[in-house]
Structure formats: structure tokens, C-alpha cells
N, C-alpha and C positions, 0 to 999 in steps of 0.2 A: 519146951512146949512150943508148939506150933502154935502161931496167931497168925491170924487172918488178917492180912491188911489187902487194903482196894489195892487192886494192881492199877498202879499211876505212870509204873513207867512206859515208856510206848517202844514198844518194838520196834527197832527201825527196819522199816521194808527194805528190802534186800535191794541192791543199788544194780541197778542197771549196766551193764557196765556196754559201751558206744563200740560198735564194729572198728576195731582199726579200719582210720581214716588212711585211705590208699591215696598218695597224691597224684592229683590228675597231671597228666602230662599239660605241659602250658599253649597256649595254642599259642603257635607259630605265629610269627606276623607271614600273613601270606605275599611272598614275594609277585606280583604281577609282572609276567613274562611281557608283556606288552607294550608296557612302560615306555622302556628304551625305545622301542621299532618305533613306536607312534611321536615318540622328542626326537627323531633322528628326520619319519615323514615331515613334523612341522619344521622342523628346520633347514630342508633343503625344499619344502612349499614356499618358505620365506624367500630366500636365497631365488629361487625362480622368479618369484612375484619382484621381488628387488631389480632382477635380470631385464625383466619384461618391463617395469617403469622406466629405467636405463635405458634401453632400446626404444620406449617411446618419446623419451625428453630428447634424445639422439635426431631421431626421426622428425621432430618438431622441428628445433635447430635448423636442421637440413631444408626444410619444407620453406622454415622463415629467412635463411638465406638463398632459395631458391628464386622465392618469391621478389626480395630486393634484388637479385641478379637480372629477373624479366623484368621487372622496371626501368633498371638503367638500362639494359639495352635497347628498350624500346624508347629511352629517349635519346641514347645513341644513335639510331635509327632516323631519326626525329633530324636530331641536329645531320648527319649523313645528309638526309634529302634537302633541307637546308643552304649548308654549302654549296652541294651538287649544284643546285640552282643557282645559288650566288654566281658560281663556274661558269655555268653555262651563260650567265646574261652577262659576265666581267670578258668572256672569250666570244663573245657577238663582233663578227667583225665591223658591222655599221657603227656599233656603239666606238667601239676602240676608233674608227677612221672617225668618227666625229669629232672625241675627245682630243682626238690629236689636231683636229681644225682646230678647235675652239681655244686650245691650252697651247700648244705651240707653234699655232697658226701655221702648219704646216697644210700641203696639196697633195692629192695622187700626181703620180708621175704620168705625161701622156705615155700610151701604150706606146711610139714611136719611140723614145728615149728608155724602153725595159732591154734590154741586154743579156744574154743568161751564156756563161762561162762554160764551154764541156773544159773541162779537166779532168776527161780520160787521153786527150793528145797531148803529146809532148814536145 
């Protein structure tokens, strides 16, 4: 005989079932074409800026032994005019005929007693 019992069980709803999952392609790491060009610009930007501080410590150097070269010379200069002078007052003939009075009590010779040699005759 049939009996009646409460229907307790539960029907399971029908399951779903998930679209196969397609796997996505992975993204790339994107390679940047630029990369390289712009570390090769900054490193010959270096390399110049390097060049050009080079070329101003050069430039300096030169400038600052330029500058001690026109200093000594212009006290070379200096001592030049100097001497010169000294020359000139030590080759005064008064001075030299005095000193020779005074230091080895020597005389001009009268002009009657000057004598002068040709020694182009034989």
C-alpha cells in the first residue's frame, strides 16, 4: 500500500555546471623599445658633460698659469729697467773718471801726451 509521507527530501537543483574556463593568454611584460636608446643618450650626455668639465679644469690651469707667467714677466721687466739704469749710471764717464781720481788717485792725461797708433802701416 501506498502511504503518504511529507516529501522531506529536497531535490537537488540541477548544478550549474561553469563554461570551460579558456585560459587567458598572460600578458606579456612589454618590452620598451626605448629603453636601451635613452641609457645609451644618457650615457654619452655623461661622457660629454665629463668632456666639457675636462676641457674647463684644462682651460683654468692654463688661464692660472698664464696669469703667473704675466707677473714674472713684468717683474722681469721691472728688474730689466733696473739694471739698465744701474748700466747706464756705472758707464757715466764723469763718474768712472772721478772714481778713478778718488780710488787710485789717478789724472787725465794732457791731450799733448795722447798718441794713437795707425796699425794699418807696416
Amino acid at each position: 500500500m501506498a502511504s503518504w509521507a511529507p516529501a522531506t527530501a529536497e531535490v537537488a537543483a540541477p548544478r550549474r555546471s561553469r563554461p570551460a574556463a579558456t585560459p587567458r593568454p598572460r600578458a606579456r611584460a612589454r618590452r620598451r623599445p626605448h629603453v636601451a636608446g635613452v641609457a645609451v643618450w644618457i650615457a654619452v650626455s655623461a661622457v660629454l658633460l665629463a668632456g666639457v668639465v675636462a676641457l674647463n679644469v684644462a682651460v683654468l690651469r692654463l688661464n692660472l698659469r698664464l696669469d703667473e707667467l704675466g707677473q714674472q714677466r713684468t717683474k722681469l721687466r721691472a728688474q730689466n729697467a733696473a739694471l739698465a739704469s744701474q748700466l747706464s749710471s756705472a758707464a757715466d764717464s764723469l763718474k768712472i773718471e772721478a772714481e778713478a781720481r778718488r780710488l787710485l788717485k789717478l789724472q787725465p792725461a794732457p791731450p799733448e801726451d795722447i798718441h794713437y797708433l795707425d796699425l794699418s802701416q807696416k
